[in-house]
LUMTI-564798 format. One record per atom (N, C-alpha, C): residue in three letters; x, y, z. Coordinates in pm, whole numbers, padded with zeros to 5 digits, always signed. Layout:
N
ALAXYZ/...
***
This chain:
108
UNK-01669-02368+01261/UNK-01660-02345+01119/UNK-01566-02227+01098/UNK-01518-02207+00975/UNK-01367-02149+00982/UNK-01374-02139+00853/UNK-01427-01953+00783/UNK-01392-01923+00676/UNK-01308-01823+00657/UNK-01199-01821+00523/UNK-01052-01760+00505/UNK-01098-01686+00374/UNK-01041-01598+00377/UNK-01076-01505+00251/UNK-00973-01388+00182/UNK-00909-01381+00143/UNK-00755-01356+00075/UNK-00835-01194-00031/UNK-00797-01122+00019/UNK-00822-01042-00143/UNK-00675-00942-00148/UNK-00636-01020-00252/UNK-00488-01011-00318/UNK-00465-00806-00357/UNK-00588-00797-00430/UNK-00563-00650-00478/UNK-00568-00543-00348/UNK-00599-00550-00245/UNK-00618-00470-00105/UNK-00461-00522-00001/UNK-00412-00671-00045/UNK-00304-00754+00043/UNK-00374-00752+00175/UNK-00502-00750+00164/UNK-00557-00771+00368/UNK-00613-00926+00365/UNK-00587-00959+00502/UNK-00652-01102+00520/UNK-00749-01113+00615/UNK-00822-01189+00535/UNK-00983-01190+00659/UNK-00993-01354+00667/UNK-01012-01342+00822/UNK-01062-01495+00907/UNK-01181-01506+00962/UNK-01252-01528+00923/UNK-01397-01566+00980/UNK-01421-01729+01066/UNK-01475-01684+01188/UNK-01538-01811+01235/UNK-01654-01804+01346/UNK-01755-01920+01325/UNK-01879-01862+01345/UNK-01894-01971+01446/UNK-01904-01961+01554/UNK-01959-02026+01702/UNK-02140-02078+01710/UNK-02169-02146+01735/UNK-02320-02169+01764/UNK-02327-02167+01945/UNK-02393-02140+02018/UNK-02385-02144+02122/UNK-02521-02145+02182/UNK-02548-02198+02311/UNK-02683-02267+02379/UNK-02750-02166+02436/UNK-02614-02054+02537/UNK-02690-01973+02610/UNK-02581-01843+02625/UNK-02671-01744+02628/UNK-02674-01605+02597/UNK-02553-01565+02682/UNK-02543-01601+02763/UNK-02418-01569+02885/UNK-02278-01604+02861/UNK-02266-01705+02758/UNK-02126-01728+02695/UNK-02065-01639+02658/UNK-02169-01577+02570/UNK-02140-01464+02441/UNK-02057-01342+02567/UNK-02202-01305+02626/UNK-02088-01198+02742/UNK-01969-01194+02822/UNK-02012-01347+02841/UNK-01847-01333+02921/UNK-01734-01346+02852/UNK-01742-01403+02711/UNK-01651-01415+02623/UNK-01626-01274+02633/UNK-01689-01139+02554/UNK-01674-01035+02533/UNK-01596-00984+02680/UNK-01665-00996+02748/UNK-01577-00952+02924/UNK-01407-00977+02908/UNK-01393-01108+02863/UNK-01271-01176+02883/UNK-01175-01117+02761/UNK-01299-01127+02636/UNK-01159-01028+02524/UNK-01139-00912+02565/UNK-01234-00842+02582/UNK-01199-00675+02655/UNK-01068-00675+02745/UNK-01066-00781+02849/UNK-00983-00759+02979/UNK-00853-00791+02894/UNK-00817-00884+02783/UNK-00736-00941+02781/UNK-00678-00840+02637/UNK-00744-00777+02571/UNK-00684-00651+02484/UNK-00731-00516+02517/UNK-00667-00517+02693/UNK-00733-00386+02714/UNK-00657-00244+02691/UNK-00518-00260+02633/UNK-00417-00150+02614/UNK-00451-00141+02443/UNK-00554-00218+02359/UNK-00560-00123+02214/UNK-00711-00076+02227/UNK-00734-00011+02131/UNK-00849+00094+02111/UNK-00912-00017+02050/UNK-01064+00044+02109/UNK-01188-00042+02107/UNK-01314+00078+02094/UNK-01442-00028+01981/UNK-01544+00059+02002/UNK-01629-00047+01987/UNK-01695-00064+02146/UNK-01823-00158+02198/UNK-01940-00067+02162/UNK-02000-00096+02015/UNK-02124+00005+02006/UNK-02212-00126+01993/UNK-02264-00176+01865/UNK-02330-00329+01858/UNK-02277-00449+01875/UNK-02153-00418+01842/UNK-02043-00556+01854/UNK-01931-00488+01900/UNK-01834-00593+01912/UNK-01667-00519+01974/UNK-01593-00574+01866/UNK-01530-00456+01881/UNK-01405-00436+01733/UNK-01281-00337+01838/UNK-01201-00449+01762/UNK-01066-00407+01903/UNK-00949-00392+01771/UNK-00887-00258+01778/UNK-00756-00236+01650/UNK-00669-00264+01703/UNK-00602-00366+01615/UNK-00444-00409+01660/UNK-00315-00345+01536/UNK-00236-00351+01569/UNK-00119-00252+01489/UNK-00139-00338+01317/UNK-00223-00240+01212/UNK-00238-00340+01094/UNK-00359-00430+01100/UNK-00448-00382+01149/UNK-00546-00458+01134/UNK-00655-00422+01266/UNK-00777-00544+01266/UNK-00873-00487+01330/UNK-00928-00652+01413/UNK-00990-00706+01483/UNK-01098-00784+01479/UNK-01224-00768+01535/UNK-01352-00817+01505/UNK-01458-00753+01498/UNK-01528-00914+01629/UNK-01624-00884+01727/UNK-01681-01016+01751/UNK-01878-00957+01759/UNK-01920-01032+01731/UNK-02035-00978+01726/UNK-02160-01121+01742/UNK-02245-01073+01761/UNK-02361-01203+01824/UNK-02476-01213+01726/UNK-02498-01278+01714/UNK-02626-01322+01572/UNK-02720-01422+01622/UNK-02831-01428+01569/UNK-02945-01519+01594/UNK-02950-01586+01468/UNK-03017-01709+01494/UNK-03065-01802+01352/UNK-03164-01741+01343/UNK-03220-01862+01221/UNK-03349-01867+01161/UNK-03496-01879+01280/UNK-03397-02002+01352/UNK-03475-02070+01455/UNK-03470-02045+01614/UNK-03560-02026+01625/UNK-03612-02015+01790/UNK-03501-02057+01865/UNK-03431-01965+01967/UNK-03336-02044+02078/UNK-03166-02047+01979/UNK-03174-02041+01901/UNK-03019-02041+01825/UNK-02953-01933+01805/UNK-02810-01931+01859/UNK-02759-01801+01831/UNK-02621-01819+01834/UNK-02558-01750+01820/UNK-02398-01799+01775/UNK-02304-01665+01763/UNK-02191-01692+01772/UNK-02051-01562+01780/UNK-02022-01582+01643/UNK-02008-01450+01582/UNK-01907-01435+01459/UNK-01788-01347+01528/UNK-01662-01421+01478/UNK-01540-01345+01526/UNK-01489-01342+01390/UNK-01440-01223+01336/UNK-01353-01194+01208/UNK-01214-01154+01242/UNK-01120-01165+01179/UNK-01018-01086+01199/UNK-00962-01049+01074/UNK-00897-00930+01071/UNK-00870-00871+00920/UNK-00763-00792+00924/UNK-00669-00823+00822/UNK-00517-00715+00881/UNK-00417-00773+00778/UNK-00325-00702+00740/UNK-00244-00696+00671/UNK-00159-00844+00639/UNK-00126-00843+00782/UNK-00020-01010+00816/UNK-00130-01098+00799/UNK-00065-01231+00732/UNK-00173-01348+00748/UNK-00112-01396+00895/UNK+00010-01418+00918/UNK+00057-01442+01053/UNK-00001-01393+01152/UNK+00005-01247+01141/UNK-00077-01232+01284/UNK-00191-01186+01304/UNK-00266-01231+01181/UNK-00446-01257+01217/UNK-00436-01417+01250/UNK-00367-01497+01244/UNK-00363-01628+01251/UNK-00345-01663+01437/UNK-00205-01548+01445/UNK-00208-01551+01611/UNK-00300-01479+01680/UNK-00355-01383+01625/UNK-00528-01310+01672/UNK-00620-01412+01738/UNK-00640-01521+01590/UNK-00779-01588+01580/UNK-00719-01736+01707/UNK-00618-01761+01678/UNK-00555-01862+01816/UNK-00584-01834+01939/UNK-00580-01650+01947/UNK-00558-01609+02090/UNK-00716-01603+02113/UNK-00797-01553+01971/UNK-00951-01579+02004/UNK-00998-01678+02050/UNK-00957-01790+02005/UNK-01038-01945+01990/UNK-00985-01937+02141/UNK-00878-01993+02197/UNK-00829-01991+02306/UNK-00891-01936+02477/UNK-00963-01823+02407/UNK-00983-01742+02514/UNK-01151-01786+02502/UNK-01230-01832+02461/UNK-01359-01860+02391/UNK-01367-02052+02446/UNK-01283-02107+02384/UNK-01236-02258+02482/UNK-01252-02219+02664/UNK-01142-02137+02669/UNK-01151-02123+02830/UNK-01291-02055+02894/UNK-01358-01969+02801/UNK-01507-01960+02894/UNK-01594-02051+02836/UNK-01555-02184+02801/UNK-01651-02268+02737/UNK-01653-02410+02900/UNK-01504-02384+02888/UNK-01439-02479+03029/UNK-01495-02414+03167/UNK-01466-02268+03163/UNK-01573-02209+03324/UNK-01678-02182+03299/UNK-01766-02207+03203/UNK-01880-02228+03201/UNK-01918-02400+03208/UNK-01869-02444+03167/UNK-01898-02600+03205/UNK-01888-02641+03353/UNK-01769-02550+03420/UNK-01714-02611+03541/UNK-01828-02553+03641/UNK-01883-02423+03602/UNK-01996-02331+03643/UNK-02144-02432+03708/UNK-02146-02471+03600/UNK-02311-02562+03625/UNK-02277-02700+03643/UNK-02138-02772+03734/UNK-02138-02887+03744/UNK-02146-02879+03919/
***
């Protein structure tokens, strides 16, 4: 799921997209893998990870449902360029696909 949110009077752009996921270990290694892979900008891993890129920020953070056993990634990204929160959230999805693939390849 993939929400976009424009606020014209600030000119910043925010990308939201919200992951559901089975088991708890995705979430970390995802986080492992964004860390390694934006490890030359400034970061603050306090409840969630929020990594600043030149003009902007993105935030990833872990949430529970309503229901027993459900839990899911919110990744935002927010920054000046719509372009390059667009190549942010690509390089997010991307990197989130590939621990979806070594985690599949993991338990076969």
């Amino acid at each position: 799921m993939k929400i976009e949110k424009s606020k014209s009077e600030s000119l910043f752009f925010e990308s939201v997209k919200l992951e559901l996921i089975k088991n708890i270990d995705i979430y970390y290694r995802f986080i492992n893998w964004v860390t390694g892979e934006f490890d030359l900008f400034f970061k603050n891993e306090s409840k969630e990870l929020k990594i600043y890129f030149p003009n902007g920020f993105f935030e990833i953070e872990l949430f529970s449902g309503d229901r027993e056993g459900i839990a899911g990634i919110q990744i935002k990204v927010s920054g000046k360029s719509r372009t390059t929160c667009e190549k942010i959230m690509i390089q997010l999805e991307n990197i989130y696909q590939h621990v979806l693939l070594f985690n599949k390849n993991k338990t076969i």
